[in-house]
C-alpha positions in Angstrom: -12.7 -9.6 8.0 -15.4 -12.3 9.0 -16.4 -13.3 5.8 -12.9 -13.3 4.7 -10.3 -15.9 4.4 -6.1 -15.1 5.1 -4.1 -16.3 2.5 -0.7 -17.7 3.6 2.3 -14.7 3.9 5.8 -16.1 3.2 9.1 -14.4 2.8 9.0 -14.9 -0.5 5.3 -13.0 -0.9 7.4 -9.8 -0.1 9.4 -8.3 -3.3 11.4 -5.5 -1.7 11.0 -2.5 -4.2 14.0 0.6 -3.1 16.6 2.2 -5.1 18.5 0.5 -7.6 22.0 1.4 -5.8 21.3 0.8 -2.5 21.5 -2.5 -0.7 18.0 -3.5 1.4 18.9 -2.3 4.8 19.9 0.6 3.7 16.4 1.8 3.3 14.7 -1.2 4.8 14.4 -2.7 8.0 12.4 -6.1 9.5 12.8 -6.1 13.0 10.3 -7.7 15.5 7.6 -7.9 13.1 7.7 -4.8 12.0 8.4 -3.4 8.3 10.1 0.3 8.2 10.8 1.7 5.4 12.5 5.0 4.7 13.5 6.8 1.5 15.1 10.0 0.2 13.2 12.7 -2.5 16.5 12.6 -4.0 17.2 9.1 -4.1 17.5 6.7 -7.4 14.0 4.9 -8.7 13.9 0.9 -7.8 15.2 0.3 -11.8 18.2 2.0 -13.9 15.1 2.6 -16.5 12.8 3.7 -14.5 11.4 7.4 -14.7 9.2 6.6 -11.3 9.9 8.4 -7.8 12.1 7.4 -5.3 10.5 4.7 -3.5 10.8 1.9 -0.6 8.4 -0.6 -0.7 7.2 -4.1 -0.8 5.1 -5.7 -3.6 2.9 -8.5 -2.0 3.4 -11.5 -4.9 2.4 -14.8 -5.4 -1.6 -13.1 -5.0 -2.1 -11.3 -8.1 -6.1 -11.0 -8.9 -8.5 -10.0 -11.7 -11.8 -10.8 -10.4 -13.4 -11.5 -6.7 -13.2 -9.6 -3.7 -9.6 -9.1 -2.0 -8.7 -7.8 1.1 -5.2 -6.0 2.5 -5.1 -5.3 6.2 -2.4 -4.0 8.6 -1.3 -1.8 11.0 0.5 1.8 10.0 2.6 4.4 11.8 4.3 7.4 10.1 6.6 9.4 11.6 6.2 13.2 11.6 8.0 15.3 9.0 6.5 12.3 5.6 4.8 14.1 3.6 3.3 13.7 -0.1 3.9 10.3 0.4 2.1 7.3 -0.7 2.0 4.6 2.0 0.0 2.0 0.1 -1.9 1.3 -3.3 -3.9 -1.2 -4.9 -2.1 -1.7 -8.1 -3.7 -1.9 -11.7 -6.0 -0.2 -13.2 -7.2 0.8 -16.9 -8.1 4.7 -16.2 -4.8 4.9 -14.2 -2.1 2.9 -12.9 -3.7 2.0 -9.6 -7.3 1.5 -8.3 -6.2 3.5 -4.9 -3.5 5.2 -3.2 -3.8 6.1 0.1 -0.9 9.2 0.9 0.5 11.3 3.8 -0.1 15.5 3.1 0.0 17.5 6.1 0.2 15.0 8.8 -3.3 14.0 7.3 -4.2 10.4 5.6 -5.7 10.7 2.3 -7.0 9.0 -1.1 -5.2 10.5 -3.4 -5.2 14.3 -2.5 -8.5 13.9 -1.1 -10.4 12.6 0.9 -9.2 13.0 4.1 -10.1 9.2 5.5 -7.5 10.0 9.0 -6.1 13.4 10.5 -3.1 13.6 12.7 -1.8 9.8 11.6 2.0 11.2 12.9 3.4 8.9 15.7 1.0 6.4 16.5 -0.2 3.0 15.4 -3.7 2.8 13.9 -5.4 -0.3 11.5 -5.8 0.2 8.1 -8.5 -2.3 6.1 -8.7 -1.7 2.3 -11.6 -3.8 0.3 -11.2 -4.0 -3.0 -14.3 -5.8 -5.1 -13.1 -6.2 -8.9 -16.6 -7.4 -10.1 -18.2 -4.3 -8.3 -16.3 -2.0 -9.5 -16.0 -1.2 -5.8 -13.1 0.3 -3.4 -13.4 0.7 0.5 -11.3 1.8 3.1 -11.4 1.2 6.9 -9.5 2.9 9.6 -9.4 1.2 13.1 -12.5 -0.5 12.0 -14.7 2.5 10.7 -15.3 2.6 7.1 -13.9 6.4 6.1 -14.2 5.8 2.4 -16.1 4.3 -0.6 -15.6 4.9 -4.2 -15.7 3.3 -8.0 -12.3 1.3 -8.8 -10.2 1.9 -12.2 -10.4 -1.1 -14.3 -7.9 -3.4 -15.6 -6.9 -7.1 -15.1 -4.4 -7.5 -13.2 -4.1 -6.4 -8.8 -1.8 -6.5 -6.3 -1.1 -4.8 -3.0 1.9 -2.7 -2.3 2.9 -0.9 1.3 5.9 1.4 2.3 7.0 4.9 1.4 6.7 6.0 -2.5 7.5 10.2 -3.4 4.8 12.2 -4.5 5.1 15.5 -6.2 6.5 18.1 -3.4 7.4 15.0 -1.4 9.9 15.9 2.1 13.3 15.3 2.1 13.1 12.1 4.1 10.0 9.6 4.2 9.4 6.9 6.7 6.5 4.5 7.1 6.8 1.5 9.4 3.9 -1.5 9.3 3.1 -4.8 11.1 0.8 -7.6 11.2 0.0 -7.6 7.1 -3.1 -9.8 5.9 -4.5 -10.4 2.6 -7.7 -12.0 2.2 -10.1 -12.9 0.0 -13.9 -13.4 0.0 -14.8 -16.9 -0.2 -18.3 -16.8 -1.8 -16.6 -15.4 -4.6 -14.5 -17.6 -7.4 -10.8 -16.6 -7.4 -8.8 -15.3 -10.9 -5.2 -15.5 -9.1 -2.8 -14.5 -11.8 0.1 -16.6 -11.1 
């Protein structure tokens, strides 16, 4: 992150996505800095309309992008028994709906179904760094510091970060991930497009 600059986090940067007929801490919690989220396979999507999965999640807001070089850092746990589970994406894209989603199958961290980037994430802490150059074209992945993934992104023109707990196809019965000290940065030799 040493070429990168924090952008300020406020409450109000953190759109709580869950099912439409639950109230918030009833699949989320904030507690000593930590985000946990938690969601059913057979729970409602976050809108009456929507034909999404169940999901509990936060949109990061305020820090939509089209062009330069954006950053989302922080620090993951997932508790054994999520599976086929998306923990966080990049959202946008013109060749699919989001540049990269990074997902729990088999106790094992992935991009998409594959590649592997972390095996045996259950119970434990570890740091997650995801680069995402729009100009480049360009998608990286860190974990605990060690770059574990590079690959082309999807297009589009519009970005943002989400984090949490969204069902995949075959997803468990009950999904859990829990996070903690959240960054976003961007790249400061690089002129900002924030989509306000």
């Amino acid at each position: 992150t040493s070429e990168f600059i924090a952008v300020s986090l406020l409450e109000s940067n953190f759109k709580l996505q869950k099912p439409y007929n639950k109230s918030p801490n009833e699949r989320y919690s904030f507690n000593n800095g930590v985000h946990t989220f938690w969601v059913f396979a057979n729970d409602k999507p976050h809108t009456i309309t929507s034909n999404t999965k169940p999901c509990s999640k936060i949109r990061i807001r305020g820090y939509d992008y089209s062009s330069g070089v954006w950053q989302f850092e922080g620090e993951a746990y997932i508790p054994s028994g999520t599976n086929a589970t998306s923990v966080m994406q990049v959202f946008g894209g013109s060749s699919r709906a989001t540049t990269i989603m990074l997902r729990v199958y088999s106790a094992n961290l992935t991009v998409y179904r594959s590649p592997t980037v972390l095996e045996n994430v259950y119970n434990r802490w570890f740091n997650v760094n995801v680069i995402h150059d729009v100009g480049a074209s360009n998608v990286k992945v860190y974990i605990d510091g060690v770059q574990k993934y590079e690959g082309s992104g999807a297009g589009g023109n519009n970005h943002y970060f989400k984090f949490g707990v969204y069902a995949e196809d075959g997803a468990s019965h009950r999904m859990e991930s829990r996070w903690r000290q959240i960054r976003v940065l961007w790249k400061n030799s690089t002129k900002l497009d924030i989509i306000r």
